[in-house]
C-alpha positions in Angstrom: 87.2 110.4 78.3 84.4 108.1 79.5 83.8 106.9 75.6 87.1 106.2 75.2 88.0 104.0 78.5 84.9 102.5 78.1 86.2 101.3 74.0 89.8 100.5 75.5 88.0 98.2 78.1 85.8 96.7 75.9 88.6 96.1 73.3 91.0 94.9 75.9 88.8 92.1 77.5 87.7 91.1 74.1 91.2 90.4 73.4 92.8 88.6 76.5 89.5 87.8 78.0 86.9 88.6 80.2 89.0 87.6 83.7 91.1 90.4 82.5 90.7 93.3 85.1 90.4 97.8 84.5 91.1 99.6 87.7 91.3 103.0 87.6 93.0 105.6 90.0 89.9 108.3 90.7 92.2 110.9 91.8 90.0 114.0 92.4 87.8 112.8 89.6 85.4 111.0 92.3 82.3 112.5 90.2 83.1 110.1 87.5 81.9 106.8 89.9 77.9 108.5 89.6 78.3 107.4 85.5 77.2 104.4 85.1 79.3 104.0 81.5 82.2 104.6 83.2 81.1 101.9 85.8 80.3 99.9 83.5 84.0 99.8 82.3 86.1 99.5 85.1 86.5 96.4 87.9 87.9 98.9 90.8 89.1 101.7 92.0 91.6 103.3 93.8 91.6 106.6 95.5 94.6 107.9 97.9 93.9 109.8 101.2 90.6 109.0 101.9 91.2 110.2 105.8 94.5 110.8 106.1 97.1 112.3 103.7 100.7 114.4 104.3 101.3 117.7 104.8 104.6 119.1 105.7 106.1 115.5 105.5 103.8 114.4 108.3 100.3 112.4 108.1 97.2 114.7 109.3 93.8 113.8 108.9 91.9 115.0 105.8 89.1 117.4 105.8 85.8 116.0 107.1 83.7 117.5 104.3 86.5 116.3 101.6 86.1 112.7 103.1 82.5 112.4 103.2 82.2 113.9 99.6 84.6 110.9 98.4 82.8 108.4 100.5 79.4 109.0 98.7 81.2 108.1 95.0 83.5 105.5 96.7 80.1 104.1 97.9 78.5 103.6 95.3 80.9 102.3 93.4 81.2 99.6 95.6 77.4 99.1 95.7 77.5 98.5 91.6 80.1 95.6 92.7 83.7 97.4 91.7 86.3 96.9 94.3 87.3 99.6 96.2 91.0 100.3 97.0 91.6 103.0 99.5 95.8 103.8 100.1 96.3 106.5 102.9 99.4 107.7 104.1 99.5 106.9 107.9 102.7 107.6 110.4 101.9 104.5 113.1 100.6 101.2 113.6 97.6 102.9 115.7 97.0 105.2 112.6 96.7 102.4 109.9 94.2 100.2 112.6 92.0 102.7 112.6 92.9 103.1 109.0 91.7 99.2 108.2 88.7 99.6 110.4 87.2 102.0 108.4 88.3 100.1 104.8 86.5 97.3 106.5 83.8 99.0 107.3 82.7 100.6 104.2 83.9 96.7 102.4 86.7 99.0 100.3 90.3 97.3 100.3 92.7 99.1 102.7 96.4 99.9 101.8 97.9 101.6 104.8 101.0 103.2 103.2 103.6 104.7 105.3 104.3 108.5 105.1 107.9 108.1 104.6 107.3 105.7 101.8 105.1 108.0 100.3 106.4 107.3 96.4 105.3 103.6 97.7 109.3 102.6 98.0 108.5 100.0 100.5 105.8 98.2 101.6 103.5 99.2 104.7 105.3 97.3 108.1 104.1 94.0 108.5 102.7 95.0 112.0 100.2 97.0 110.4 98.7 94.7 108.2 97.1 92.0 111.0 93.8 92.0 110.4 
């Protein structure tokens, strides 16, 4: 998999340019960000619930270990200059501050996505995207 994104990426900025931008969405595949070919081939990525995520319809905080485990690969993605886009499904305004505050923090991209929006029907409330 990591020969051929990094041949697709390669043939795809040689054909509409260098500006042109791979982001990938890591999924549980965190492990992947530690290869530096695959790193090599990508411009960002994006990995859902990060902190929180849904569980019985409702937004509950993910598992401490499960976090920190991400954190390390989102990390160093981020160090090797990808952009880091982090969408967790939050239930108030309070949810996605604290949310954005620890996107900021880490320099990843926050995208505080409503839980009752989960299929990303509609856009997070404009309230909680003041910096």
């Amino acid at each position: 998999m990591v020969n051929t994104l990094h041949k697709l990426s390669a043939l795809i900025k040689r054909k509409y340019g260098y500006g042109f931008k791979v982001y990938v969405n890591i999924g549980s595949a965190v492990e992947l960000l530690a290869e530096e070919k695959f790193l090599a081939s990508i411009d960002g990525v994006l990995r859902e619930e990060v902190w929180y995520t849904i569980k019985d319809g409702k937004c509950v905080k993910v598992d401490p270990s499960e976090t920190k485990y991400v954190l390390k690969y989102l990390r160093k993605a981020k160090l090797k200059g990808k952009a880091v886009i982090v969408a967790d499904f939050l239930c108030s305004k309070e949810m996605a501050e604290d949310f954005c505050r620890l996107c900021w923090y880490y320099g990843f991209i926050p995208v505080p996505q409503p839980v009752w929006a989960a299929d990303y029907s509609e856009p997070p409330p404009l309230e909680w995207c003041d910096p």
